[in-house]
C-alpha positions in Angstrom: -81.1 56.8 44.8 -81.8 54.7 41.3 -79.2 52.7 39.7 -78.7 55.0 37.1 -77.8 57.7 40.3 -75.2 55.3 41.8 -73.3 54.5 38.5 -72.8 58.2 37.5 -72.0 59.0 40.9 -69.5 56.3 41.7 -68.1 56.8 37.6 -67.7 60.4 39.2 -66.1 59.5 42.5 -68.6 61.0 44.7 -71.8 61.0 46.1 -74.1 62.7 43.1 -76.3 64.1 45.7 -73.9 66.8 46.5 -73.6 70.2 44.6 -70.6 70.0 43.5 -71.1 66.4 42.0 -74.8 67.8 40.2 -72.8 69.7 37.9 -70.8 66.8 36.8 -73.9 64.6 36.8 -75.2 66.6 34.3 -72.6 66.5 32.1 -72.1 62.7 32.4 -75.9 62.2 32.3 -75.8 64.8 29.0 -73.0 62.5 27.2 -74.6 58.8 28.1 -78.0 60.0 27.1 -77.1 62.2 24.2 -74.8 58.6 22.8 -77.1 56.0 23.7 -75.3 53.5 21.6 -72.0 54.3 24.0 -74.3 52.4 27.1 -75.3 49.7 24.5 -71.7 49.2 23.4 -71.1 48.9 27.7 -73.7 46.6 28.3 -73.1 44.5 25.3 -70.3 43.8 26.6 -71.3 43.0 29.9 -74.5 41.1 29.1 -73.8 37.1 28.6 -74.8 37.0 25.3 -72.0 39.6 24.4 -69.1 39.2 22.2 -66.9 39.3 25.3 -68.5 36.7 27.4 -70.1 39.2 29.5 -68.6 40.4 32.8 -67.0 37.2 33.2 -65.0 37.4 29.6 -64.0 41.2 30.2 -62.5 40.2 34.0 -60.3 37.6 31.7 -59.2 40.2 28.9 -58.5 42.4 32.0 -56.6 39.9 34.1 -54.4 38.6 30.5 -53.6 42.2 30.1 -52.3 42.7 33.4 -55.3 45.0 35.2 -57.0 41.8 36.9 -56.6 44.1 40.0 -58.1 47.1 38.2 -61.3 45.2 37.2 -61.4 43.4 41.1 -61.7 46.7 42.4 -64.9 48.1 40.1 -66.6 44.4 41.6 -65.4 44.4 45.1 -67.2 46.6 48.0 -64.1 49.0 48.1 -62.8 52.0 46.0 -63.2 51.8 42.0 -59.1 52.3 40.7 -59.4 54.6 38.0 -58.5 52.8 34.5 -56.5 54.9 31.2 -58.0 54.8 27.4 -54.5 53.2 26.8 -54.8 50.4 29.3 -58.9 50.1 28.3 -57.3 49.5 24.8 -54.7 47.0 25.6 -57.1 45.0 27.8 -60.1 44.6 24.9 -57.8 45.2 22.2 -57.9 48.1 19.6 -59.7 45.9 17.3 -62.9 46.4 20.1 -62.3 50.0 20.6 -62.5 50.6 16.8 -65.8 48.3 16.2 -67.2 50.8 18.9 -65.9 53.9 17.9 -67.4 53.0 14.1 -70.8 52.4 15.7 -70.7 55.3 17.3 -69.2 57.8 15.1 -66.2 58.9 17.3 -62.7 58.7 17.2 -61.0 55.8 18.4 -60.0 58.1 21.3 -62.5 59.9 22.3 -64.4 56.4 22.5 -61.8 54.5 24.7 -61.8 57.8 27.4 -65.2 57.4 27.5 -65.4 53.6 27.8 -62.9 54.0 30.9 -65.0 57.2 32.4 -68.1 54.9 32.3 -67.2 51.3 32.6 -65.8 51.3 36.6 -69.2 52.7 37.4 -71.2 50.7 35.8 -69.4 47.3 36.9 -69.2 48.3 40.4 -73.0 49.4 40.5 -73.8 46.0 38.5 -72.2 44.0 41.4 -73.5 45.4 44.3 -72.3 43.1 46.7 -68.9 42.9 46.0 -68.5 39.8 44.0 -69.8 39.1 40.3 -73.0 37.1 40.0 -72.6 33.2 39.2 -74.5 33.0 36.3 -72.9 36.7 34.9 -75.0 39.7 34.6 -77.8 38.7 32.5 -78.4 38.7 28.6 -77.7 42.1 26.6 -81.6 42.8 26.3 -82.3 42.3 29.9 -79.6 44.6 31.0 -80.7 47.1 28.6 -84.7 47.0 29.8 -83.8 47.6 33.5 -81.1 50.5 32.4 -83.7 51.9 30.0 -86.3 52.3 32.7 -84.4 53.8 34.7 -83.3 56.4 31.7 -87.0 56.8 31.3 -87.6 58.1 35.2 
């Protein structure tokens, strides 16, 4: 199972190989690749070069805003705790949420549910083993070439 595989299936709570989960796969699959600037916004703001300070910078905004424990859970090796577009908002601030939801032509939201349908996933599937990586994630373009070519399997 690709990357791609384990983040929507862990953003979904369950294995994506099963039946059940392929129907919600698809739709998940359907709304990332039919917004590709929704996973740019994500991993721009997980990549070190990011406005946020990559994952790093968003474990801080999390941890000010009182979800530290939220965020430890989408890096560490056990169960991703599910996150609210409310609290996504209070933890990057609305001022975020509204640069992304411009870029991408939503509602404010509409784009903060989907930032916190996607964003457990992704971490937890970008920290495989359970801690963050020393030197962060990598820079925004490096992030996007190994989650384009996945895309492109």
């Amino acid at each position: 199972m690709g990357l791609l595989d384990s983040v929507l299936g862990s953003v979904m709570g369950g294995d994506s190989q099963n039946a059940g989960a392929q129907g919600r796969l698809g739709g998940l699959l359907q709304m990332v690749t039919s917004n590709p600037q929704l996973l740019q916004a994500l991993v721009g703001m997980l990549g070190n070069d990011g406005a946020h300070g990559g994952l790093s910078g968003l474990v801080t905004r999390f941890q000010q805003a009182g979800l530290g424990d939220v965020v430890a859970s989408w890096i560490g090796s056990g169960q991703n705790q599910p996150i609210g577009s409310e609290q996504l908002t209070r933890a990057l601030g609305s001022g975020t949420i509204n640069d992304i939801a411009a870029r991408l032509g939503m509602g404010q939201g509409e784009t903060a549910d989907q930032i916190a349908h996607l964003l457990p996933g992704l971490v937890d599937q970008l920290t495989p083993h359970g801690t963050a990586p020393e030197g962060g994630l990598g820079d925004t373009g490096d992030l996007m070439g190994m989650l384009g070519g996945l895309l492109r399997r």
